[in-house]
C-alpha positions as CSV (number, residue, x, y, z in Angstrom):
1,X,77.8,79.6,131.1
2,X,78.9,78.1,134.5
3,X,80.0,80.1,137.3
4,X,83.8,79.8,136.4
5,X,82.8,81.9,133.5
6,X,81.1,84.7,135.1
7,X,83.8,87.3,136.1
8,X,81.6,90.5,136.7
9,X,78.5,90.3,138.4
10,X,76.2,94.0,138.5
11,X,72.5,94.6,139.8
12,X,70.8,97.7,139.2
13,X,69.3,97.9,135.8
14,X,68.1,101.4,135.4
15,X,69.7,102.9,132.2
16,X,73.6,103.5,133.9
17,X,73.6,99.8,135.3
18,X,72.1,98.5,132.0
19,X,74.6,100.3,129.7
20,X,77.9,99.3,131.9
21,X,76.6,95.7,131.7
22,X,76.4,96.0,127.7
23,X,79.6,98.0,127.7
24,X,81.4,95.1,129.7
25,X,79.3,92.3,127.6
26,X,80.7,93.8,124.6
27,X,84.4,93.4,125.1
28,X,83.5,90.1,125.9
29,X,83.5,89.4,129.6
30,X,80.7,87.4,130.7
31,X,78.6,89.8,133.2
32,X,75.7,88.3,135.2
33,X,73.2,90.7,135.8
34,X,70.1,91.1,138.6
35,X,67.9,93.5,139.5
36,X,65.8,93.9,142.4
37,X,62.5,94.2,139.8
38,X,62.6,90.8,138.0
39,X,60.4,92.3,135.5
40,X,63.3,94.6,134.8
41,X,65.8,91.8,134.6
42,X,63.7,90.3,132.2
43,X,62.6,93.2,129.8
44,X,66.8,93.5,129.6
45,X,67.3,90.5,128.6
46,X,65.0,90.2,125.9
47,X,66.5,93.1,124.5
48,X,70.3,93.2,125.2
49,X,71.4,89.2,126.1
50,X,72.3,88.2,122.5
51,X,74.6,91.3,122.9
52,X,77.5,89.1,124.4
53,X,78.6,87.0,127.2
54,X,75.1,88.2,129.6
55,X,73.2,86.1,131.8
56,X,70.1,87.2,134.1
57,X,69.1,85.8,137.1
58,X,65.9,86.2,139.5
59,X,67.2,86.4,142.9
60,X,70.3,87.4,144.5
61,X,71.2,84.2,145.9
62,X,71.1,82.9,142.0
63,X,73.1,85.4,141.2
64,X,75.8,85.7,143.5
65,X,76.1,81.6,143.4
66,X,76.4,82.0,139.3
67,X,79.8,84.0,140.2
68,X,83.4,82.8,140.1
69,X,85.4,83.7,143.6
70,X,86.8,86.1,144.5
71,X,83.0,87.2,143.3
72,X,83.4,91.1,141.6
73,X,79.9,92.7,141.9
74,X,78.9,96.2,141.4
75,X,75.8,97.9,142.6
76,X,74.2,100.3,140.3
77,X,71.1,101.7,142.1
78,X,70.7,104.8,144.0
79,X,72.3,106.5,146.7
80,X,70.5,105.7,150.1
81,X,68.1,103.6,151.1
82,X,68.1,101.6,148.0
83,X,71.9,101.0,148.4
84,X,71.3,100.1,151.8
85,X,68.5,97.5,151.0
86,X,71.0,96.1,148.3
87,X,73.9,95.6,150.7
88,X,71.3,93.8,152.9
89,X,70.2,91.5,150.5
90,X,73.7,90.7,149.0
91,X,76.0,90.6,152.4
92,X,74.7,86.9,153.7
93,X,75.6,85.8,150.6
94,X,79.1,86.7,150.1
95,X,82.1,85.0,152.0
96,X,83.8,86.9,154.4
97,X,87.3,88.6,153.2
């Protein structure tokens, strides 16, 4: 896949994140997925990245670069400090607008 392909990017793999990124993956939009525990990342895409148009990447600057602009990205990780932490880690990385 190249990043004209990827149209929804979504990090936080816990069970919600991992089932909307299967959902999407399953009407066929390619969906690139992260999580903050590569481990994570990995484990889901041994067992759900044959399940359509999925890709998984290691770190967030990976990921958001493997996105078509205007980039759509969802966080799925918990409210508080761990959203926080994510919006830190993703903001530099995103264009402004």
């Amino acid at each position: 896949m190249t990043s004209t392909d990827l149209h929804f990017g979504l990090t936080g793999l816990a069970v919600m994140g991992a089932n909307l990124a299967r959902n999407v993956a399953h009407h066929d939009v390619p969906v690139a997925v992260h999580n903050r525990t590569t481990s994570r990342m990995k484990t889901f895409m041994e067992q759900h990245g044959n399940e359509g148009p999925i890709s998984g990447h290691e770190s967030t600057e990976e990921w958001i670069g493997s996105l078509a602009t205007p980039r759509v990205i969802m966080s799925m990780v918990q409210a508080g400090a761990a959203t926080d932490a994510v919006i830190e880690d993703i903001a530099p990385h995103l264009d402004r607008g």
